[in-house]
N, C-alpha and C positions, 0 to 999 in steps of 0.2 A: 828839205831839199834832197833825202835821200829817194825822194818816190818824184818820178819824173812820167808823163804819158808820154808815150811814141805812135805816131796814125802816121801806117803807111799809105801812102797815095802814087803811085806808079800808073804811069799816062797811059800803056795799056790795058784796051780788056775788047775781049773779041764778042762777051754777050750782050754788054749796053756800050756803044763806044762811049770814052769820056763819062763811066760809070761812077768814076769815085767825085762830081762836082755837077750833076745831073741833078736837077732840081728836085724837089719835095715841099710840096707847102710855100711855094718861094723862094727856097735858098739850097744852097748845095749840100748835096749829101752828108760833106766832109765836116761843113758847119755844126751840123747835129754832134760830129766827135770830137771837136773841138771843145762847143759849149759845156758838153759834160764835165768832162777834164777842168775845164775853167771852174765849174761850181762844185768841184769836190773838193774837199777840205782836205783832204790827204796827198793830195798834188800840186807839187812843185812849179813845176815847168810842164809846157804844153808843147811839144816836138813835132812838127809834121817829116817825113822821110819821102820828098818826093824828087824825080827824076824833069821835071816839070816845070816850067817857070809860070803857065796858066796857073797851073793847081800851088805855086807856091803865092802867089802874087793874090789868089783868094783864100787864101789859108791866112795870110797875114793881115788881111782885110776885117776875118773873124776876133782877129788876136791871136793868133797861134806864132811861134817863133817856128821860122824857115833858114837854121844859120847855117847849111850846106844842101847843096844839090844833090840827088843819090846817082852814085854811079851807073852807067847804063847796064852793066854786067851784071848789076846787082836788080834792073829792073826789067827782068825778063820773063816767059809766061814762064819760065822751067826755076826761077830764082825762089831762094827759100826763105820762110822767114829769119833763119839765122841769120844770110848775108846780111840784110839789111839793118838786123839788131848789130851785130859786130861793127857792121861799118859804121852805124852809130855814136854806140859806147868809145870803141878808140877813136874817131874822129873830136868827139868831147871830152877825152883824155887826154890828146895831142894838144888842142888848142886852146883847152878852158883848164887844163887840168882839173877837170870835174868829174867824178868817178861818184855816179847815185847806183844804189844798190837796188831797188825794185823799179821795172823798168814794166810799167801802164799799157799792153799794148791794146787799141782801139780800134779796131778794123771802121770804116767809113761806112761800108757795105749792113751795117748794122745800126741805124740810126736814133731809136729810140734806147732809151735807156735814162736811166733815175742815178743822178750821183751819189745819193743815199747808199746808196747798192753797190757804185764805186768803193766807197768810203769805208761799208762792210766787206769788200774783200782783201781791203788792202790792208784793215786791222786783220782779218783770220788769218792772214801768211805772215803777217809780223808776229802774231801769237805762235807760229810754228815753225821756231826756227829748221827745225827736221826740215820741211818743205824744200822741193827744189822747184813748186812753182806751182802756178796755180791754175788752173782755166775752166772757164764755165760749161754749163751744158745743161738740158733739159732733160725729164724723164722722157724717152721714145715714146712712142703711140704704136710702133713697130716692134715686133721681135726677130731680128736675125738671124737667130741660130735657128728659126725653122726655114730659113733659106736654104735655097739652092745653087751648086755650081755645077757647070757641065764638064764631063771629061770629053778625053780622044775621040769618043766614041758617039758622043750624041746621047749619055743615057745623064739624067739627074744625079747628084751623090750630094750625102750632107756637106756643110760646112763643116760639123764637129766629130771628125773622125775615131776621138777621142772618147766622145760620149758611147758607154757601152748599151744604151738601152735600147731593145727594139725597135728600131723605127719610129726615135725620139722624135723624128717632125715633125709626125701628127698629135703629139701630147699637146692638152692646154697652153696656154704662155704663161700660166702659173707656175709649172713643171719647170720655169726657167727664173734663172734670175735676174732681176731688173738691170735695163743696160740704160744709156746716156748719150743724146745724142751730141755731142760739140757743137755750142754755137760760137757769134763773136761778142757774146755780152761784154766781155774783160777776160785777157791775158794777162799773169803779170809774172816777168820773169827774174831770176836773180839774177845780176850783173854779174855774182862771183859762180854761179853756174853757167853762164854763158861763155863768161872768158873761161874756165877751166878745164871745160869739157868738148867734146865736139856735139853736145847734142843742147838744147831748147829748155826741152821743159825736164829733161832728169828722168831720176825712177824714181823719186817722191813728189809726184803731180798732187797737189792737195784739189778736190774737186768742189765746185762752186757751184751751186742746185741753182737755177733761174726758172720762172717760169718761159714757157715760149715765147720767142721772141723772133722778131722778120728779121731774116737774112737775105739782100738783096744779091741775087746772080742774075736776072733775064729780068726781059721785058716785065712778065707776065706777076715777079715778083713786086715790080715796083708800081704800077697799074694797083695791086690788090694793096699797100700800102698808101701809096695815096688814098683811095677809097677807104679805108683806115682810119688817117690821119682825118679826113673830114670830117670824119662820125663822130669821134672820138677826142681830135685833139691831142695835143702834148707838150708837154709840161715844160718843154724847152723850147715850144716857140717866142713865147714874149722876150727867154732872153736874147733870140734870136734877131728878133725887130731890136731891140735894144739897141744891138750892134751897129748896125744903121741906119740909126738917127740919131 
């Protein structure tokens, strides 16, 4: 019970309205972060943090416990993941006095996922106490330091103004070192980093390699993930039907 999942779900979103409970496969988004959570072995409790009483009233459908509404301050397009973590943790300090130290977070917008893989990140940060937290990401297919940003003027200029080599942009992406892009496979953040600090994840992010994986923001994402899931399948639909019947 020291490893708890948190899936925020806040009723806005300007790209898919009612994004976070928008079907896949027959069920809602949110379901997919639920079930994981549920069949990881490393996890406690299953939290949804919504502002919502739809999205709480199918949350709990799944099996998910919904024991506070989020505040609306806290569910705004400009709101951060802090808010919603803090208002969490002390709202379940206040009223359960239950203080878990690694705090699961599962974005909905990311559906697919293996609790295996759960289950491996949540032992690599209990193995590192150093850690002030953990979060996933893929190798890029991109390299950004041969981007560009434009000044006052209209003319290109690197990004790494630092770099003293000639006209590092045009070198290979060999000539560069491999970056990461953040997805939402798993967040997991320390409780005693979150209360202690004003920041998230710290300056000890311990990082968690995934293959690629869909992150839904637009239409255009969830379209190419359906057509996905068809071909394909996932491994957490049957527990999905499970759920109701």
């Amino acid at each position: 019970m020291d490893t708890i999942a948190i899936i925020p779900a806040r009723s806005g979103s300007k790209g898919i309205p009612g994004k976070n409970i928008v079907e896949l496969s027959g069920h809602p988004l949110i379901a997919y972060s639920i079930i994981v959570a549920q069949k990881s072995k490393s996890i406690g409790r299953v939290i949804v943090s919504t502002d919502s009483h739809e999205i709480a009233d199918i949350s709990r459908r799944y099996g998910a416990e919904v024991p506070f509404l989020r505040p609306a301050e806290y569910a705004k397009d400009v709101s951060t993941d802090r808010e919603f973590l803090l208002h969490a943790v002390e709202w379940l300090a206040k009223n359960e006095a239950f203080y878990p130290e690694y705090l699961v977070q599962l974005r909905p917008t990311t559906p697919l996922r293996n609790p295996d893989l759960i289950d491996e990140a949540v032992r690599l940060i209990k193995d590192r106490p150093q850690a002030s937290s953990l979060r996933s990401a893929h190798l890029s297919q991109k390299m950004p330091y041969k981007w560009f940003e434009m000044d006052s003027r209209g003319y290109f200029q690197g990004i790494r103004p630092y770099d003293m080599r000639p006209e590092y942009y045009n070198l290979p992406r060999q000539s560069f070192p491999e970056v990461y892009d953040p997805n939402g496979y798993v967040d997991i953040i320390r409780r005693s980093q979150l209360v202690g600090t004003n920041s998230v994840h710290g300056s000890s992010m311990l990082g968690f390699i995934t293959d690629r994986c869909y992150d839904i923001d637009c239409l255009e994402d969830l379209e190419l993930l359906t057509h996905w899931v068809k071909s394909h399948g996932s491994i957490l639909i049957p527990y999905l039907q499970e759920k109701l019947t």
